[in-house]
Every structure is written in C-alpha cells, then in structure tokens.
Biopython code that builds the backbone (N, CA, C, O; Angstrom):
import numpy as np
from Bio.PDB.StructureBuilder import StructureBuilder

atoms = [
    (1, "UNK", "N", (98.331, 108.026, 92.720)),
    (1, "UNK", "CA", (97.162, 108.482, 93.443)),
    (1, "UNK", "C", (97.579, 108.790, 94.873)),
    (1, "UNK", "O", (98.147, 108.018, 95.645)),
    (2, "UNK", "N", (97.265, 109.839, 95.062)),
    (2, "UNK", "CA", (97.251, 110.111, 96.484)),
    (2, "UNK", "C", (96.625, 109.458, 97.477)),
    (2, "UNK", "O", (95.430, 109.164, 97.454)),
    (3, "UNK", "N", (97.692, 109.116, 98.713)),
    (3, "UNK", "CA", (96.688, 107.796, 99.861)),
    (3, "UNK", "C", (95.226, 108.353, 100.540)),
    (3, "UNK", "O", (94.235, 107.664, 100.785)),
    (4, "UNK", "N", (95.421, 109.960, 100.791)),
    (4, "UNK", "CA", (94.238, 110.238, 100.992)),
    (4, "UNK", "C", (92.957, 110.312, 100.337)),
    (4, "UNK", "O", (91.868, 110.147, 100.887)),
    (5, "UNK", "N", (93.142, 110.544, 99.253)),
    (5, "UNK", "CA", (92.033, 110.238, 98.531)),
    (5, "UNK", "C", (91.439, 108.402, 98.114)),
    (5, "UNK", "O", (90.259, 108.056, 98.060)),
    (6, "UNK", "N", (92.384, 107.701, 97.929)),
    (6, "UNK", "CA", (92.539, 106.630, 98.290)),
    (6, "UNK", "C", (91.280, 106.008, 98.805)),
    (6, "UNK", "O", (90.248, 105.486, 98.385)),
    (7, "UNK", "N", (92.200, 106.493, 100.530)),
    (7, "UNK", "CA", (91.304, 106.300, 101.389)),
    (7, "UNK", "C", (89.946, 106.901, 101.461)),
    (7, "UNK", "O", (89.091, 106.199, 102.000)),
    (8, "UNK", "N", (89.599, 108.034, 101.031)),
    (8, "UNK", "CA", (88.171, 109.284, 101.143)),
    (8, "UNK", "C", (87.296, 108.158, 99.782)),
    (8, "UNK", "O", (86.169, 107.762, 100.078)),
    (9, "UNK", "N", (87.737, 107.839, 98.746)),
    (9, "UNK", "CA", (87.355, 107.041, 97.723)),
    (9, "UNK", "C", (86.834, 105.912, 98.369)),
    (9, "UNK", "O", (85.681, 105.699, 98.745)),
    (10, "UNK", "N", (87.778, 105.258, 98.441)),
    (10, "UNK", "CA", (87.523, 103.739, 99.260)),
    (10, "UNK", "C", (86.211, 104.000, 100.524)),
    (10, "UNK", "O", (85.134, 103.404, 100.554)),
    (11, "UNK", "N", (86.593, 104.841, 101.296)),
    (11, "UNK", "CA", (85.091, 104.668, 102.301)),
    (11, "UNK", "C", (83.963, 105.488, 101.814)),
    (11, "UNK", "O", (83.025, 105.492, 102.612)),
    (12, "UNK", "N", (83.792, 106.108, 100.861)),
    (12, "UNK", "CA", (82.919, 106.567, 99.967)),
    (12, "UNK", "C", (82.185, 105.374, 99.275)),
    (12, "UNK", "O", (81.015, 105.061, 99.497)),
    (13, "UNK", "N", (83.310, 104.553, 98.121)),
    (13, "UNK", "CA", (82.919, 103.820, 97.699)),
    (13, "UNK", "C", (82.285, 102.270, 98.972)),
    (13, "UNK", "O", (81.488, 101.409, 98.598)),
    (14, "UNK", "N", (82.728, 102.303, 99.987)),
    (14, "UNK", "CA", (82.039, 101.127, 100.988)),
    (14, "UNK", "C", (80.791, 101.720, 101.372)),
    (14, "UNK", "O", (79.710, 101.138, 101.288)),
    (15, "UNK", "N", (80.988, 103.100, 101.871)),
    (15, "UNK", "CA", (79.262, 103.734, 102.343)),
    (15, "UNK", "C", (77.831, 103.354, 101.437)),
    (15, "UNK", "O", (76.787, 103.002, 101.987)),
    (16, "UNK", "N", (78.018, 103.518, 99.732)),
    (16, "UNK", "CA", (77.264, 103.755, 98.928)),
    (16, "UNK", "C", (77.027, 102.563, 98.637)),
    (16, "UNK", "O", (75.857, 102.368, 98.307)),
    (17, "UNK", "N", (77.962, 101.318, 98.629)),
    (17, "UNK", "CA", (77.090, 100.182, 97.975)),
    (17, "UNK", "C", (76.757, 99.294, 99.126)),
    (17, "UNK", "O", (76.965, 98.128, 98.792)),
    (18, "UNK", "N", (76.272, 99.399, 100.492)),
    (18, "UNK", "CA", (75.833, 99.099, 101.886)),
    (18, "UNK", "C", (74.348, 99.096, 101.389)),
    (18, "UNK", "O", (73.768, 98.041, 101.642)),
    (19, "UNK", "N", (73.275, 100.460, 100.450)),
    (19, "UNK", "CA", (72.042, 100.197, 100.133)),
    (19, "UNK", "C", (71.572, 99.224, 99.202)),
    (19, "UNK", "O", (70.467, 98.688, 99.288)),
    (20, "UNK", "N", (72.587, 98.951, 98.131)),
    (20, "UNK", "CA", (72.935, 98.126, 96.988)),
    (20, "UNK", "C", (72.742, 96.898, 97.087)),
    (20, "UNK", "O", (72.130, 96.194, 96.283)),
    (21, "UNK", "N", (73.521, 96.398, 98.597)),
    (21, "UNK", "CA", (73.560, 95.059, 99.169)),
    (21, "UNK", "C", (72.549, 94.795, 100.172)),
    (21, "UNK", "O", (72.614, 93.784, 100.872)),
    (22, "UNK", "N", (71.899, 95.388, 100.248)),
    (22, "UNK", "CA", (70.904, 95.240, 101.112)),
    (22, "UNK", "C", (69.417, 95.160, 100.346)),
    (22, "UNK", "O", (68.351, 94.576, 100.542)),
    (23, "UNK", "N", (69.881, 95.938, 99.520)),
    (23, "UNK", "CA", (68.504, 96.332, 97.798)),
    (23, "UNK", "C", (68.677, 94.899, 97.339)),
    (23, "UNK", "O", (67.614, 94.287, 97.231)),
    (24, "UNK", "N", (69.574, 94.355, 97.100)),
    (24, "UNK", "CA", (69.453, 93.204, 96.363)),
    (24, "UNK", "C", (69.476, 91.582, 97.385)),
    (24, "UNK", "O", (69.191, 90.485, 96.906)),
    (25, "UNK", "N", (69.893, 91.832, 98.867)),
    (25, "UNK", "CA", (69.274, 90.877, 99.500)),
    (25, "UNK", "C", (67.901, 90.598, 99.637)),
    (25, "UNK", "O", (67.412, 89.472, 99.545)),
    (26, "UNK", "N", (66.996, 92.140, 99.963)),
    (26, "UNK", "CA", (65.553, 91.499, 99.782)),
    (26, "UNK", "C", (64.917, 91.485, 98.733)),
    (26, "UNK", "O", (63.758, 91.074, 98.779)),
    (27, "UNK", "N", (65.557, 91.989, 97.301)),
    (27, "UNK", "CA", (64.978, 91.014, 96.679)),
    (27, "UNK", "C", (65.432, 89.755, 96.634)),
    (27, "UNK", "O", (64.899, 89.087, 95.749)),
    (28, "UNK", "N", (65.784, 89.512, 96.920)),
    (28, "UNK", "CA", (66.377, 87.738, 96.767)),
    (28, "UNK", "C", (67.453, 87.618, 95.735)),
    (28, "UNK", "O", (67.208, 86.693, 94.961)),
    (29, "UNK", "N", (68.388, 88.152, 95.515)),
    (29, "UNK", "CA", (69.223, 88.554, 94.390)),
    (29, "UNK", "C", (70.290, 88.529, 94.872)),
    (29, "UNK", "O", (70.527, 88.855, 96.036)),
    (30, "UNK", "N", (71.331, 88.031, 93.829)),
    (30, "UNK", "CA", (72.973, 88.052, 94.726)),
    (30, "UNK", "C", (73.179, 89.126, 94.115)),
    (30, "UNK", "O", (72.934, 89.549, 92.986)),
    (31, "UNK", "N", (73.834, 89.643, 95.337)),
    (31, "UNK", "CA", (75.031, 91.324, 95.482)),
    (31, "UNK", "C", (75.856, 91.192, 94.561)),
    (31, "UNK", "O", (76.866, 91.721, 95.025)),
    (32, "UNK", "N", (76.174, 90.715, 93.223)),
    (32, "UNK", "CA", (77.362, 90.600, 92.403)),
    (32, "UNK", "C", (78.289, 92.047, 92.345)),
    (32, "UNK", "O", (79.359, 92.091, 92.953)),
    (33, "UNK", "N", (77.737, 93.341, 91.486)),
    (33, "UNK", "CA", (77.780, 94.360, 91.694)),
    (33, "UNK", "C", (78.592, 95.435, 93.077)),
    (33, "UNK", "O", (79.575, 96.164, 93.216)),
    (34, "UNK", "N", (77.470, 94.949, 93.840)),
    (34, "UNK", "CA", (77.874, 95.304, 94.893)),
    (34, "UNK", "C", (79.100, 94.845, 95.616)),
    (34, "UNK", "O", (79.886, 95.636, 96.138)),
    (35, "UNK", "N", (79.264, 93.356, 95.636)),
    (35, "UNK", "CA", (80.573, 92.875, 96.317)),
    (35, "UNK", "C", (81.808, 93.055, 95.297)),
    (35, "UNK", "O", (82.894, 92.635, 95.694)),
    (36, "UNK", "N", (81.744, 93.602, 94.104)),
    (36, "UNK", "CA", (82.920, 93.909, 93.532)),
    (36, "UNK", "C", (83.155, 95.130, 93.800)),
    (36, "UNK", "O", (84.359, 95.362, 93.687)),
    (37, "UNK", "N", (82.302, 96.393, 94.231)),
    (37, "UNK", "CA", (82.025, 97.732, 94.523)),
    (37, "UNK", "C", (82.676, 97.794, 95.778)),
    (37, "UNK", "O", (83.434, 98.754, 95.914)),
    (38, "UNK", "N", (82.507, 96.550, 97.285)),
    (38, "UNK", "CA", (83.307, 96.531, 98.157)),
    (38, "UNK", "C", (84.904, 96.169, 98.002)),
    (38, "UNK", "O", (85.766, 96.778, 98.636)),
    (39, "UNK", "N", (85.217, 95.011, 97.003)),
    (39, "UNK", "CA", (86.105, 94.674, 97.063)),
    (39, "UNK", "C", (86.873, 95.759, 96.503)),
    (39, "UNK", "O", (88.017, 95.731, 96.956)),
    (40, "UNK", "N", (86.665, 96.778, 95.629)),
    (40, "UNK", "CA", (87.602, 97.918, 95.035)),
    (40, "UNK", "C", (87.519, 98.756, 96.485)),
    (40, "UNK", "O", (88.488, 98.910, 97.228)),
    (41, "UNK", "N", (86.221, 99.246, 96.730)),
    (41, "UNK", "CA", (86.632, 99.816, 98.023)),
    (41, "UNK", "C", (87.671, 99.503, 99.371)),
    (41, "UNK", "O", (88.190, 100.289, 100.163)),
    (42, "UNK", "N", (87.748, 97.780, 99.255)),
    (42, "UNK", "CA", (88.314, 97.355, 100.516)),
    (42, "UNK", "C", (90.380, 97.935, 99.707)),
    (42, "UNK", "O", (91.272, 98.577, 100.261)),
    (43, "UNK", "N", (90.327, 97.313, 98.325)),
    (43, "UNK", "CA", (91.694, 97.574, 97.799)),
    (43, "UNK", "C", (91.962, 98.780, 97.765)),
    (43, "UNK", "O", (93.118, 98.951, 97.376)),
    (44, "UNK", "N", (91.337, 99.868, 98.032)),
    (44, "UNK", "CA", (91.970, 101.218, 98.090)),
    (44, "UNK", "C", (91.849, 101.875, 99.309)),
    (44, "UNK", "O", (92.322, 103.008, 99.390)),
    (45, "UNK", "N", (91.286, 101.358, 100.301)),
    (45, "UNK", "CA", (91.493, 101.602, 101.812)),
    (45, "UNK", "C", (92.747, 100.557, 102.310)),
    (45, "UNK", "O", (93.664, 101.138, 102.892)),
    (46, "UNK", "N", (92.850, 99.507, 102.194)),
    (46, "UNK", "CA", (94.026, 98.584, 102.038)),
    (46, "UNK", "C", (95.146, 99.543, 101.422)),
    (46, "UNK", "O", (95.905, 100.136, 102.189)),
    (47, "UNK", "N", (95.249, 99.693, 100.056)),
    (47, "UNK", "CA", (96.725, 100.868, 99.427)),
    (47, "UNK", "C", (97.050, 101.913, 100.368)),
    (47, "UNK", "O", (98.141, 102.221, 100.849)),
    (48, "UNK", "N", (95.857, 102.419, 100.547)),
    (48, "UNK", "CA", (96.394, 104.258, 101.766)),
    (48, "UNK", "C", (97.219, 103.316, 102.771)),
    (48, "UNK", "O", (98.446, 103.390, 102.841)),
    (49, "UNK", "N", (96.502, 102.476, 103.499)),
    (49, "UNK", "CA", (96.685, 101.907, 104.770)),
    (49, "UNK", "C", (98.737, 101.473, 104.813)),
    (49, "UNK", "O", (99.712, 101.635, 105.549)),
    (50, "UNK", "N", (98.463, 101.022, 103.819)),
    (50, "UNK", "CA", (99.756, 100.467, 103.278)),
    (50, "UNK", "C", (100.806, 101.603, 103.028)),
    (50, "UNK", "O", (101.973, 101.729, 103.401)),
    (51, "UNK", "N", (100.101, 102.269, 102.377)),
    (51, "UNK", "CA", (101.321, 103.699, 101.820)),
    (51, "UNK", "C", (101.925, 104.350, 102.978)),
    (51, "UNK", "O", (103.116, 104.628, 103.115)),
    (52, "UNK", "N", (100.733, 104.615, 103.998)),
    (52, "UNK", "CA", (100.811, 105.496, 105.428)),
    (52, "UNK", "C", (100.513, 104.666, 106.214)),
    (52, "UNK", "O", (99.356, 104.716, 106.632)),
    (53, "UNK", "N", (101.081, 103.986, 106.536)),
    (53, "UNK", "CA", (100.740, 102.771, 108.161)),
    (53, "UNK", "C", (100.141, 103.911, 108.992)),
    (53, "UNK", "O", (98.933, 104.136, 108.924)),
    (54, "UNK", "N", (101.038, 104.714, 109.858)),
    (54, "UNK", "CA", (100.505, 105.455, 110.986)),
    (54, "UNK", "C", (99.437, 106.679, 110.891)),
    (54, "UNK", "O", (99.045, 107.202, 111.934)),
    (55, "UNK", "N", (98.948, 107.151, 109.561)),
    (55, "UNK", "CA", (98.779, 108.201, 109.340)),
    (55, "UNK", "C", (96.984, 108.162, 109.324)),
    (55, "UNK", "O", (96.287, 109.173, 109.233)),
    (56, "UNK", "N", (96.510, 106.873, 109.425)),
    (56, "UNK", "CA", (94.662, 107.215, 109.718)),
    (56, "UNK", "C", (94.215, 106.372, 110.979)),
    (56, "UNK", "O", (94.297, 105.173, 111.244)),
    (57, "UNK", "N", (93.734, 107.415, 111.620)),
    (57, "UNK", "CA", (92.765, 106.477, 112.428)),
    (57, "UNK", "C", (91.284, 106.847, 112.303)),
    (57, "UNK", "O", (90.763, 107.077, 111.212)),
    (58, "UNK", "N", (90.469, 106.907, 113.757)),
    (58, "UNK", "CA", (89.217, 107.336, 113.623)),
    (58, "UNK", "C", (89.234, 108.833, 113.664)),
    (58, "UNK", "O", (88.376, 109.543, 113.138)),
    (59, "UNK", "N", (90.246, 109.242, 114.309)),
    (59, "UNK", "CA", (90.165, 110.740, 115.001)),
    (59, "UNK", "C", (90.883, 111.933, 113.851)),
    (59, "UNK", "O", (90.863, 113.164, 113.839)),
    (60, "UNK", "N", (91.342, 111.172, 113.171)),
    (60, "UNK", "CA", (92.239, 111.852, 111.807)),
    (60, "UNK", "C", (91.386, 111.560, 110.363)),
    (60, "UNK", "O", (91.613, 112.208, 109.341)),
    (61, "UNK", "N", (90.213, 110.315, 110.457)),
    (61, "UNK", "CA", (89.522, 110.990, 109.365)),
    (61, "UNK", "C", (88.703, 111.994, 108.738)),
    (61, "UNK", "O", (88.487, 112.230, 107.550)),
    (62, "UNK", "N", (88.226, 112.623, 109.979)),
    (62, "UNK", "CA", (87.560, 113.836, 109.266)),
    (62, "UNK", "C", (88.478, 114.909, 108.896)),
    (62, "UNK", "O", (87.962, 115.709, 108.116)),
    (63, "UNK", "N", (89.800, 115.191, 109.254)),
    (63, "UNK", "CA", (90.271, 115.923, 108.826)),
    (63, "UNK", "C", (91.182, 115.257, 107.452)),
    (63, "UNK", "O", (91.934, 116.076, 106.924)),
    (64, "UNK", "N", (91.173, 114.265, 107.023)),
    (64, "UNK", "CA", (91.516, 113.287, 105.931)),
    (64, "UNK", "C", (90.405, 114.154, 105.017)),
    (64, "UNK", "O", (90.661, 115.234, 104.485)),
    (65, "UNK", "N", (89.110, 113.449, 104.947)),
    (65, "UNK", "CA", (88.202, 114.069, 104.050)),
    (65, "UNK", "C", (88.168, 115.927, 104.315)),
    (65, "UNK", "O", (87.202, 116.266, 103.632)),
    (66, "UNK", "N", (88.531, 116.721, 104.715)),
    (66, "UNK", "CA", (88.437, 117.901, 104.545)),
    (66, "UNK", "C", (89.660, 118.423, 103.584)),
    (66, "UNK", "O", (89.546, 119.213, 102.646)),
    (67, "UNK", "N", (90.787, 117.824, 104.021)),
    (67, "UNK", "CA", (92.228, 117.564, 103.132)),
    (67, "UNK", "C", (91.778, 117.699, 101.728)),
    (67, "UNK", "O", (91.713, 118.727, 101.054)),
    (68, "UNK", "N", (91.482, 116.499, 101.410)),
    (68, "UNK", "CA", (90.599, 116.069, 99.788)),
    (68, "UNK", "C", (89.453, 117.342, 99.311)),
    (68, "UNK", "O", (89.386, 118.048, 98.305)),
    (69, "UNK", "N", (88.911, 117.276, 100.121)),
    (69, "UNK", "CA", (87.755, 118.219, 99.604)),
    (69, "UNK", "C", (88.482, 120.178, 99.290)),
    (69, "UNK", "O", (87.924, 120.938, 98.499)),
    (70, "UNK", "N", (89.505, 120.505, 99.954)),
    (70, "UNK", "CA", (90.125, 121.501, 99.972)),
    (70, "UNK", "C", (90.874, 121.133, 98.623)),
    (70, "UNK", "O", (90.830, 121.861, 97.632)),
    (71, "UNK", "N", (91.436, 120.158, 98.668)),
    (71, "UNK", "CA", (92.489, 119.778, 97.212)),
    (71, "UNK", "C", (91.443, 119.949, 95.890)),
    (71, "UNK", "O", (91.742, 120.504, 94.832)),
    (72, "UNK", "N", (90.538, 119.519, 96.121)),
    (72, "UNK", "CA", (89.580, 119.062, 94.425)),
    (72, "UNK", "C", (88.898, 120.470, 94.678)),
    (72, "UNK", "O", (89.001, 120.963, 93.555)),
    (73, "UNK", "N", (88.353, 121.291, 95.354)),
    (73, "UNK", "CA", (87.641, 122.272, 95.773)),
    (73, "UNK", "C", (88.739, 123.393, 94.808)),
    (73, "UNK", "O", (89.952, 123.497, 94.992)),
    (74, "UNK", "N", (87.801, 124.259, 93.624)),
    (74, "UNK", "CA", (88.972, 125.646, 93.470)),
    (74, "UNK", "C", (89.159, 126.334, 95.137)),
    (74, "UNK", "O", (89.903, 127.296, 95.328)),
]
sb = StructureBuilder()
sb.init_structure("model")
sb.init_model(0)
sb.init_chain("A")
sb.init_seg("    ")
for serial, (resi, resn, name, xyz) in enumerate(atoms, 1):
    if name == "N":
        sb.init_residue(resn, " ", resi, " ")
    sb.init_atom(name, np.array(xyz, "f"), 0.0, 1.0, " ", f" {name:<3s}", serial, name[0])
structure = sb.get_structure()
C-alpha cells in the first residue's frame, strides 16, 4: 500500500467515526465500533508516518490528498 494513501485513508477513516463517537456517547453507549474505527485509523497514519518520517506535515497534506485523488481519479 502506498504511504499516501495510507495516510489520506487513515485521516479519512479518524474524520468519519468523530460523529459515531459522539452518536454513541449521548446515547449512553460505549464507542466499541468506533474506537476500533480509530484504532485502524491511528495504525495507518502511524505506517505512512513510519514509511516516510519527513514527508507529511500540516502544509504538505493537502497536496498528499490531491496526489491520491489524481492516482484513483481516471
């Protein structure tokens, strides 16, 4: 797998289950779901991070996700 996507996956997958965990705090419900949804997210932002030490910061992810989206995009 490619680290960028990886990474575009991984903070994709952290963005989306943020309503999940919050949906199931007020109902009074444990996040089960959800905190396994982070923990895959945290392990594939962790792998990029790892693959490419120097290669993401804040200022290089949007052009990270445009990368990806050009690759999967005909």
């Amino acid at each position: 797998m490619n680290s960028d996507l990886a990474m575009v996956v991984g903070i994709v997958l952290a963005v989306l289950a943020i309503p999940s965990i919050l949906s199931a705090v007020t109902d009074r419900r444990s996040p089960r779901a959800s905190a396994i949804t982070i923990l895959i997210a945290a392990g594939l932002i962790v792998f990029a991070l790892q693959k490419n030490p120097g290669r993401y910061s804040f200022e290089t992810l949007p052009d990270v996700f445009v990368s990806v989206a050009a690759d999967l995009l005909p």
